[in-house]
N, C-alpha and C positions, 0 to 999 in steps of 0.2 A: 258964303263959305267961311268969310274971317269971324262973324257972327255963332256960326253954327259949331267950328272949333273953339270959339272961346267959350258957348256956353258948355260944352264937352269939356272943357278942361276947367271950369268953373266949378261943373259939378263932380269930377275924380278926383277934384282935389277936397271937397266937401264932403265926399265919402272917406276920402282920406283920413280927412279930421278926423270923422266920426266914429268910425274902428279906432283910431288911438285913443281917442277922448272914451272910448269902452275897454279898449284895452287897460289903459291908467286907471281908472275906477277899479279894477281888481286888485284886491287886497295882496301886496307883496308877501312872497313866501319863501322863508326860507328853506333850501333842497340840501338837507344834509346827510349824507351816506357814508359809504366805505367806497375807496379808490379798487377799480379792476385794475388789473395789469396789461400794462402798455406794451401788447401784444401784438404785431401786423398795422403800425402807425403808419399813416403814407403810402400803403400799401392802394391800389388803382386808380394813383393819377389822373391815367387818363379819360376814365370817366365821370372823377370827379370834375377834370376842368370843364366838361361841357355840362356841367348841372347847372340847375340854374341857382340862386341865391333864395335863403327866406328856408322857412320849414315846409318840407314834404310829407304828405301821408297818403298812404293807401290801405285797404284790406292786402292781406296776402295769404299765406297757407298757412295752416297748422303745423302739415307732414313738413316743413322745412326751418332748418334753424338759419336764420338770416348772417352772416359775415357781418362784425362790426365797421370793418372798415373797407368794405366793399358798396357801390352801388347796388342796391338790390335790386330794380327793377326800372323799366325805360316808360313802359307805359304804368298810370295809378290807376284801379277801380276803388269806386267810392261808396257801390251799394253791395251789399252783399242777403241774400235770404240762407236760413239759417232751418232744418226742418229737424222736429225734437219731439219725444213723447213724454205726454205729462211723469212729472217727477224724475225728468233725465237732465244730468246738467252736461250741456255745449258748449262746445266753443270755437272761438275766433282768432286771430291776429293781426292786428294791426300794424303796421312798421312805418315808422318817422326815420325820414335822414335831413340832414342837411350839411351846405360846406362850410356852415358858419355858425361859431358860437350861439346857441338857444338855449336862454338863461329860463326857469319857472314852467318847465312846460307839466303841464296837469292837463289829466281827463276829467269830463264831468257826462253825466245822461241827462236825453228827456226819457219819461218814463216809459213804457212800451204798452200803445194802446192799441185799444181794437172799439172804435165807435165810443161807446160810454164806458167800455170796459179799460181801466187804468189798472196793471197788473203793479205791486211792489217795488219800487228802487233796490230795493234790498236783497233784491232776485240777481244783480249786476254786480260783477267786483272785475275790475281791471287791475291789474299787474304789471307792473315796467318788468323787462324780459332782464340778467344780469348774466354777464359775461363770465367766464370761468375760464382759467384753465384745464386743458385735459392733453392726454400724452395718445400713444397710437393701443392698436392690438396687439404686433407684435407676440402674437404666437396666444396670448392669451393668461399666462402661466404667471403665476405668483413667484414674488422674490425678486422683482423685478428695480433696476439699478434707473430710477428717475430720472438723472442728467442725461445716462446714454441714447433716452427715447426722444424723437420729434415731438414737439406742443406745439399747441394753435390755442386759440381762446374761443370758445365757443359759446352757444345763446343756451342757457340751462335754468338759472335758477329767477323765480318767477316775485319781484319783489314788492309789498304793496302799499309802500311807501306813499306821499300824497304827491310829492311833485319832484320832477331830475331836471339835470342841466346837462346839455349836450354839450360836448366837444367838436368844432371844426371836423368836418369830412368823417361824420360817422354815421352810424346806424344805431334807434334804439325801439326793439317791437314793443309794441304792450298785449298782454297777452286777454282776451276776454274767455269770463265764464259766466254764462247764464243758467240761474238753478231754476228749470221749471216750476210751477207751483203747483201739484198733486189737482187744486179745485180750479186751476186756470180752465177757462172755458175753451172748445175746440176753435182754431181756425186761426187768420194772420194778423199777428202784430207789428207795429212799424214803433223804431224809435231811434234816437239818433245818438252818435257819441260826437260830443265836441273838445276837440283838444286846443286847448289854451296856453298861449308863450307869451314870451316879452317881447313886447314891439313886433308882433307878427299876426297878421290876419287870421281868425280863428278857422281850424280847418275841421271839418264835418263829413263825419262815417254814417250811412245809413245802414238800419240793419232793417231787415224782415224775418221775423221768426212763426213760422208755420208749427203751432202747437195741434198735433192728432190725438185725434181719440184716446187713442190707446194711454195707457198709464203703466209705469216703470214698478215690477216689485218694490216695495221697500228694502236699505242696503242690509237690514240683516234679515230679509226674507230673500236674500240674494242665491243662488244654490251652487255658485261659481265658487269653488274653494282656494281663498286667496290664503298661500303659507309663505310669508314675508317672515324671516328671522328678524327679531329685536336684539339690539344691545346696548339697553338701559345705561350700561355704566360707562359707554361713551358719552350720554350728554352728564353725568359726573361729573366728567374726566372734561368737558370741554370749558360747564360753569365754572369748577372749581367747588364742586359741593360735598360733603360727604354723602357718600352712596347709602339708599335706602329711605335717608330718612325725609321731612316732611317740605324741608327745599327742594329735595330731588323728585320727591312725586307730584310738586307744584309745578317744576320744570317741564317733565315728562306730559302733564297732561292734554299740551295741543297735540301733540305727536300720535298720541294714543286715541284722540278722540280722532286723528285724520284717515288713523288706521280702518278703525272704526267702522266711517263712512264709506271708506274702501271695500266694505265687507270683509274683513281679516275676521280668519275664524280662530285664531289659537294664539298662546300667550306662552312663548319662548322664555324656556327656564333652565341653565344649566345648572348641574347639578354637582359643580365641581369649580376649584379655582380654577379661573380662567386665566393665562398668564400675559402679561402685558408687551409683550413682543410678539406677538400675531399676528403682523404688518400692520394693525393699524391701534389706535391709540384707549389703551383704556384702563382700566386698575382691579388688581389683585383683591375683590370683594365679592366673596362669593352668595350666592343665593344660600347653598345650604354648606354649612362649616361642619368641614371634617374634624374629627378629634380624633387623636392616639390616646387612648386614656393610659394612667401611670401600670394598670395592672396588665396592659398590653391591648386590650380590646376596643370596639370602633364605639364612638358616641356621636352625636348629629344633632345640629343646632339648626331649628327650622325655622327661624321667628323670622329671618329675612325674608325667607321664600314666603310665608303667609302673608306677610304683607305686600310683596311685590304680588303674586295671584287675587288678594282682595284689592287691592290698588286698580290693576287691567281690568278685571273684570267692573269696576266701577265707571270706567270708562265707554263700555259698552262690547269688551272683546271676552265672549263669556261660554260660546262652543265648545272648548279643550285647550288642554294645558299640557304642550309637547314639551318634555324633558329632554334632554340630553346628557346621559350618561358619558362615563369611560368606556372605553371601547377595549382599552386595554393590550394595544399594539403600537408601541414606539410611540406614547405617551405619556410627556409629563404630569404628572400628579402632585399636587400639593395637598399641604395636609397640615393641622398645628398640632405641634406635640405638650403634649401636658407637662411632660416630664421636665421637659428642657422651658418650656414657654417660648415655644418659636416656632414659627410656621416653617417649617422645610418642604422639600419636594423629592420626589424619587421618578426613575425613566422606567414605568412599567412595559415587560415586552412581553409575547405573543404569550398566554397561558398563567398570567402573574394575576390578574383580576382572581382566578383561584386559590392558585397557591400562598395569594394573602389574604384572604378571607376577607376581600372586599367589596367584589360582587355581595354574596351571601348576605353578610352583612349589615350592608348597606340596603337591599332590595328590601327586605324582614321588617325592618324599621319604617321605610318611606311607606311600602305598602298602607301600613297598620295608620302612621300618620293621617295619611289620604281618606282612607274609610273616615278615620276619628273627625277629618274639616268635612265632608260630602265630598269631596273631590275625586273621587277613586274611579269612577266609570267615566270622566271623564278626561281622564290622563294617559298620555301613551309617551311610552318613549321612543327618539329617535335616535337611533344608532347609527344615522349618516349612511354613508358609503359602504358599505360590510360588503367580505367574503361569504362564502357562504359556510367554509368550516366553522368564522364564530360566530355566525347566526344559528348556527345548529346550537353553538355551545349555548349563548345566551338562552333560544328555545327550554334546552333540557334541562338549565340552572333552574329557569322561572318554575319550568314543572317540578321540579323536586321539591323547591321548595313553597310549592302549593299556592304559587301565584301565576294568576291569570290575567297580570298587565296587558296591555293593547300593547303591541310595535310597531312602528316605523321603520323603513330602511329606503334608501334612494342607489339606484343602478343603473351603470351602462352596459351591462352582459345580462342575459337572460337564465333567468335560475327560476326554471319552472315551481322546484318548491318555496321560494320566496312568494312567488304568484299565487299559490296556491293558502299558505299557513300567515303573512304574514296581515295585520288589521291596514294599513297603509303603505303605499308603494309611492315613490318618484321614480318614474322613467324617462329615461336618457330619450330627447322628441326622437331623435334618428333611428332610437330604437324597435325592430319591427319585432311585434309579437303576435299570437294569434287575437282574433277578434273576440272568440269565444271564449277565451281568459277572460277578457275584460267584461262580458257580459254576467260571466259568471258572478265575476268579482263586483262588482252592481247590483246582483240578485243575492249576495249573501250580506250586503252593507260596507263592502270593505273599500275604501278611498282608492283611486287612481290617480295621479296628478304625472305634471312632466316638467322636467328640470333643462335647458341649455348646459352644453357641457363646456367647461373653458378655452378650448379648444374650437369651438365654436365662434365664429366672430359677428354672425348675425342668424337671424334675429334675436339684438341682444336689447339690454336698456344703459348700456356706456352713454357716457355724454357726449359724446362726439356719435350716437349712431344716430339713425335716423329714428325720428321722432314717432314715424307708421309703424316700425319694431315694434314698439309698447302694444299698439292696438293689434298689431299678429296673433300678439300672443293667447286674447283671448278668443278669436277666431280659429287659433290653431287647435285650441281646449272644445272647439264646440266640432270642427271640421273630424276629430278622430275620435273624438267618443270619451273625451277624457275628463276628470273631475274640474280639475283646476292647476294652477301651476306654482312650483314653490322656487322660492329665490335665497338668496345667504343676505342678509343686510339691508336694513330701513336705514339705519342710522350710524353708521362706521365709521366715522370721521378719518381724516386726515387732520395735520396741524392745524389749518388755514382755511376749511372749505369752501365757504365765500368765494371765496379768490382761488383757489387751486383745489381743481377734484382728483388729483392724481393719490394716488397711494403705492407701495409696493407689494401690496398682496392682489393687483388686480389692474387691470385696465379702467380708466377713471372713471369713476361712476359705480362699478359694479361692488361696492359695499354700503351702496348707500341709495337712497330713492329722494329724500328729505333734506334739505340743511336746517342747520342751527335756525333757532328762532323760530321752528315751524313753516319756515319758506319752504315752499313746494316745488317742483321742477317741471319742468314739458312731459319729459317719462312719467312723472306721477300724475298727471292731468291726462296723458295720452294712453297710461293702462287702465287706470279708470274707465275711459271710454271702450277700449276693448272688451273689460267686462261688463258694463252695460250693453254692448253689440250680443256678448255671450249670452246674457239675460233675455235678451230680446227675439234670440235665435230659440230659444225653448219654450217660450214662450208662443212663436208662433209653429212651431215643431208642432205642440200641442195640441192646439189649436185645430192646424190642417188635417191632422191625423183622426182627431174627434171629428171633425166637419167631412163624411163623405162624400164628398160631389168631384164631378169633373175638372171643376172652378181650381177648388183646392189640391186636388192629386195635382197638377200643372203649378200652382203655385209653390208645392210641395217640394216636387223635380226642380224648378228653377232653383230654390234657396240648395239644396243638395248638391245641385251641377256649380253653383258659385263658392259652396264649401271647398269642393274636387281642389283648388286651386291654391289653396293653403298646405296642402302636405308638405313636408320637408325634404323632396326630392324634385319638387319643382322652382326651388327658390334661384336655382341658377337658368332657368327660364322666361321669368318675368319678377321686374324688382317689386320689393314688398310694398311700398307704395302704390305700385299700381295696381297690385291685386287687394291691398286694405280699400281703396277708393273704389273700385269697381264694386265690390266687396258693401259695401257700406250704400252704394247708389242701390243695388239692388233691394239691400235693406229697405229703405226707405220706402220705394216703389211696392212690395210686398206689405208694409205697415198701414197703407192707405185704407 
């Protein structure tokens, strides 16, 4: 027995060695970032005192944003399969805690093989998960006084840094993405994630990725109509660059290329100074420069706007170019006068876009511009929110004056002739209208999409909501018949966003999808996936539809009856989560 214990402790101590003596061999690294805020410190005691010492990992979920300083979970899993169609990209979460300083921790891969087949490293990117702050709902409504509202710090922004160092009794996911490769061959691959610290036994994630048949549109053969508002001149505003020129379309370009990949089909352009108290931060440079000229008449400088539309469009965002006019109700207007050499501003109210000869104007000239670049059949504007008296007026201006622009309008009341005359609608999701609208509006070309209204506190994409919201959304687009969904803000900063996603014009999150630097969020990884789900859905829509047999009608009704469950009257029935998850099992099972 005393023989058989010391060879037993002879040889755990020899293995001992031998992890540190591999441990040491790794090249020290220095982990250098930006500090989160020391938000909910010390906060579950009592779970941490029964944890045990050393670094912990496990797979865990996507749909959940993990507590920094919570225990996440009592039992780990270590293997996880992963089921994906060629050219879709998945993903995972991984989550490390421990109670004790972990200095250097890095992930690395083995490749992901199947027999002789070794697919790309290059297919893999891991992300340290980064803490933010965010404030509550609270009714939803802009204007909102920051100190007054509760904060938490939440798991949001997705950073890809090479290696972090934990702090005592915390939590840090990493978040994984796998981008399928279009020629990967069908069937399961196995590969491993190993995550590496200082002085601590390397801990090892199994994945299995089951690549099917089937193959993913490509993102701009996507037919999911994604309308993400831009605003360029926040990242400006955040570098310090001057707006337009060839710093700021260097800056701009991850952003645009991520939109891109998004499938974003249009290139946000106002068409007026935008003033810098909006709630959130940005500068007085406008796309297209109004002039009062000295003899009293309008003139328009478009050299900004040509280059901001050849710039996106070089990106790969090249479907349409949604403007945004004045509306011309209880809006400031800026404008440079000639006369004086100063830019001033005036408070246009209900009926003044006429009486000063602005509309008219103004529309005369952009048109003519548009033809002169090619761009004229591909431009529409959006006039946001409208009543319907100035959508009538708008209507009757453009016909008088022998222009037959597209429109845009977005609503929470039902205005049969909007439905009927206008090229583009957002409707309010709560909104019920008839079916046969929308078919119509499908057989003549004309866009549907649907918009959350602020009031609304789920399914949203705040950073504090749940992570399954994102992917609702594109199940909610395919469950009612609708094109796609439009939002206010990629890129809206706040001072700080890193470190604080709060703003005063919105509940956190909700002007922005993105941060600085092109770091991307759980929401932008998790509405991508819902439109992939979207794609996927019409895809095999298609499919069963052409394919008559009894096989398919049956397969047909199942994906139809697991739509049913997406409406926006059953969400206080069953939480979104667990209808995106069942939602998505079914998927699968149908993809086979």
């Amino acid at each position: 027995m005393i023989f058989t214990y010391t060879k037993r402790f002879v040889l755990i101590m020899s293995l001992s060695i031998i992890i540190n003596a591999c441990l040491n061999q790794r090249t020290p690294l220095v982990c250098e970032t930006y500090q989160e805020a020391p938000i909910g410190v010390g906060a579950d005691a009592e779970h941490w005192d029964i944890t045990g010492r050393g670094l912990h990992a496990s797979l865990g979920s996507t749909n959940v944003r993990y507590a920094k300083y919570e225990v996440p979970m009592e039992a780990v899993q270590k293997d996880i399969t992963l089921t994906a169609w060629r050219g879709e990209v998945v993903s995972a979460q991984v989550v490390l805690w421990s109670t004790d300083t972990i200095q250097h921790v890095e992930c690395e891969w083995t490749p992901f093989k199947r027999g002789k087949i070794v697919l790309a490293d290059s297919i893999v990117q891991t992300r340290f998960v980064r803490y933010v702050i965010a404030d509550e709902f609270a009714g939803g409504q802009d204007g909102r006084i920051i100190s007054n509202l509760d904060s938490s710090l939440v798991a949001d922004a997705l950073d890809p840094i090479t290696c972090i160092n934990m702090e005592p009794k915390s939590v840090r996911p990493v978040w994984v993405s796998i981008n399928v490769p279009y020629d990967a061959e069908p069937g399961e691959y196995e590969a491993s994630m190993l995550v590496y610290s200082y002085q601590n036994p390397t801990q090892e994630l199994r994945f299995k990725l089951n690549v099917l048949q089937r193959a993913m549109p490509h993102c701009d053969e996507w037919t999911f109509y994604l309308d993400i508002r831009q605003n360029p001149l926040s990242i400006a505003n955040y570098y310090n660059v001057e707006p337009w020129g060839d710093k700021h379309q260097e800056l701009m370009k991850p952003y645009f290329e991520i939109l891109a990949k998004l499938g974003q089909k249009n290139i946000s352009a106002g068409l007026f100074y935008e003033p810098a108290d909006k709630g959130f931060e940005c500068r007085c440079s406008p796309l297209v420069k109004w002039i009062k000229r000295k003899d009293g008449k309008w003139g328009f400088d478009y050299s900004n706007f040509d280059n901001w539309i050849e710039f996106a469009q070089s990106c790969g965002i090249t479907e349409q170019i949604k403007c945004f006019p004045i509306k011309g109700e209880n809006e400031l207007f800026y404008f440079y006068d000639e006369s004086t050499g100063e830019d001033k501003c005036l408070l246009l109210k209900e009926g003044e876009l006429e009486k000063k000869d602005l509309w008219p104007s103004f529309i005369k000239g952009f048109s003519k511009h548009l033809h002169d670049k090619g761009w004229y059949d591909k431009t529409i504007l959006d006039l946001g929110e409208l009543h319907e008296n100035n959508l009538n007026y708008i209507l009757q201006m453009t016909e008088m004056l022998g222009v037959d622009m597209k429109i845009a309008i977005s609503t929470d009341v039902y205005m049969p002739k909007s439905l009927e005359e206008v090229d583009e609608i957002s409707l309010d999701a709560d909104l019920n209208y008839p079916k046969e609208i929308r078919k119509q509006r499908a057989s003549d070309g004309k866009l549907t999409t649907f918009f959350r209204r602020k009031d609304k506190e789920f399914p949203k994409t705040f950073t504090f909501s749940s992570p399954s919201e994102s992917v609702w959304l594109g199940w909610y687009a395919a469950a009612v018949g609708l094109d796609g969904y439009w939002q206010n803000g990629f890129m809206n900063w706040g001072v700080n966003p890193l470190v604080d996603s709060r703003t005063a014009s919105g509940p956190s999150g909700s002007q922005f999808l993105v941060y600085p630097d092109g770091i991307s969020s759980i929401r932008l990884e998790k509405l991508r996936e819902g439109i992939q789900d979207f794609e996927k859905i019409q895809v095999l829509r298609k499919e069963f539809f052409a394919t008559a047999s009894v096989e398919t009608e049956e397969k047909l009704m199942e994906l139809e009856n697991v739509l049913l469950s997406f409406r926006t009257e059953l969400l206080q029935v069953k939480s979104v989560v667990e209808v995106v998850e069942e939602g998505q099992k079914v998927l699968n099972q149908l993809s086979k």
